[in-house]
N, C-alpha and C positions, 0 to 999 in steps of 0.2 A: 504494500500500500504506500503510495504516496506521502510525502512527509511535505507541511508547509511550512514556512516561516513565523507567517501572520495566517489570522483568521481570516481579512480582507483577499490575502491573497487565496486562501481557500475558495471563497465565494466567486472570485472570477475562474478559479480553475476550473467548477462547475457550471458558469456561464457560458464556461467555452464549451467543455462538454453538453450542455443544453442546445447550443446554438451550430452543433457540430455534426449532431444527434441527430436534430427534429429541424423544423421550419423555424422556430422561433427566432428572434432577432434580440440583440443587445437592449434589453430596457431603456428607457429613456433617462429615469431615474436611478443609482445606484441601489439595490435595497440597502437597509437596515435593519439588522437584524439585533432582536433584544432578550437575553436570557431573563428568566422570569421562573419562579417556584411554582410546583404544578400545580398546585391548590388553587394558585390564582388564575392561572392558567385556565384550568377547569372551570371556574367561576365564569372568567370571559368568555366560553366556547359553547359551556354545556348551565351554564347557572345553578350548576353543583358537582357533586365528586364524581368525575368520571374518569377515562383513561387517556385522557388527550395528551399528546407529547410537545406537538406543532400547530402552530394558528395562523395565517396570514387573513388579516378581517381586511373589508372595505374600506375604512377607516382605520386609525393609518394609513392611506394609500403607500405602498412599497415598505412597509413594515412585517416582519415576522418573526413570532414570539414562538419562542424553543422553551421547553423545560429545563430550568437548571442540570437538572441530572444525566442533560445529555452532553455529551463529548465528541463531535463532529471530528475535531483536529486528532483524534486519534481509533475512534471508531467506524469503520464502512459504516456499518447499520445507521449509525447517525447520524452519517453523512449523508445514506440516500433520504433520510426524512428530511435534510437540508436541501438536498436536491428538489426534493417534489413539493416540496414551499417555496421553490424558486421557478418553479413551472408555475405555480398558482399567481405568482409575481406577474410571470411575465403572458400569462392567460388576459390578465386585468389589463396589463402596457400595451399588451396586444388587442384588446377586445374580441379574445377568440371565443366563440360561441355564443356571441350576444343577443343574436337574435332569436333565438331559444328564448321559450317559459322560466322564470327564474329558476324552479327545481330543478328542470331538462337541464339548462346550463350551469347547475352546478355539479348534477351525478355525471355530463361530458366532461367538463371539465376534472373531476377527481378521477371517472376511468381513464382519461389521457394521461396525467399526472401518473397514476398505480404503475400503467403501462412503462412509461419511461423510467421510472425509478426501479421497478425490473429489471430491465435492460440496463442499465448502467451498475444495478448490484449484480448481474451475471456475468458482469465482466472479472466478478473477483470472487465468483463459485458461490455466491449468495441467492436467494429471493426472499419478496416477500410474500407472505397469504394474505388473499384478500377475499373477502366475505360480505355481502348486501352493498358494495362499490365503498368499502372501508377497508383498510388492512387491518387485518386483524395477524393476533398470536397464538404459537401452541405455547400448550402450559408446561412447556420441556425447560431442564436445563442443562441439556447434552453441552458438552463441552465445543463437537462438533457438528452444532447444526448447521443446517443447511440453510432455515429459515432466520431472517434478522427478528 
């Protein structure tokens, strides 16, 4: 796995890969991204205790709020959840699927998002499971899963 410097520079080494990958184009705006405890996290996403890791809301526009307990600069698995909040980034930069029903463009937009963050963790013998257009977890703690 790749090693970076900085975290900014992380965030463009995935821009490149997004934009290397798929159609998407360089955002207009740089994101920013904000670690934040899950608790609170949950609160903003779900308006109580659930299992959210990652949020990129409407507001903030180009903002995306990670759970403290993740570690992107040295985890794949966390990296590709930074990965597909940076699809969601550039969904919005883009206005891809706008003209879709709100629900419609948002389960296109999370299956295209699942799709690529896929594809970028099986380049390093990973995937994730995804379940009702969510990824979801097995409840393993094999040393050598397959699954993030």
């Amino acid at each position: 796995m790749e090693r970076f410097e900085t975290f900014n520079e992380l965030i463009l080494a995935l821009l490149l890969w997004i934009t290397t990958h798929t159609d998407y184009k360089e955002p207009k705006i740089f994101p920013k991204i904000q670690f934040i405890e899950q608790k609170v996290l949950a609160e903003m996403a779900c308006g109580r205790e659930c299992e959210i890791l990652a949020l990129t809301p409407n507001n903030p526009k180009y903002t995306i709020f990670l759970a403290d307990t993740l570690s992107p600069m040295d985890d794949i698995c966390h990296r590709g959840i930074l990965l597909h909040e940076l699809i969601h980034i550039l969904q919005e930069d883009q206005e891809i699927f706008v003209n879709y029903e709100d629900r419609t463009k948002k389960h296109l937009r999370e299956m295209d998002a699942l799709v690529n963050h896929n594809v970028f963790l099986s380049q390093f013998g990973k995937k994730i499971l995804y379940s009702n257009g969510f990824a979801a977890k097995f409840k393993s703690e094999a040393k050598q899963n397959l699954y993030c």
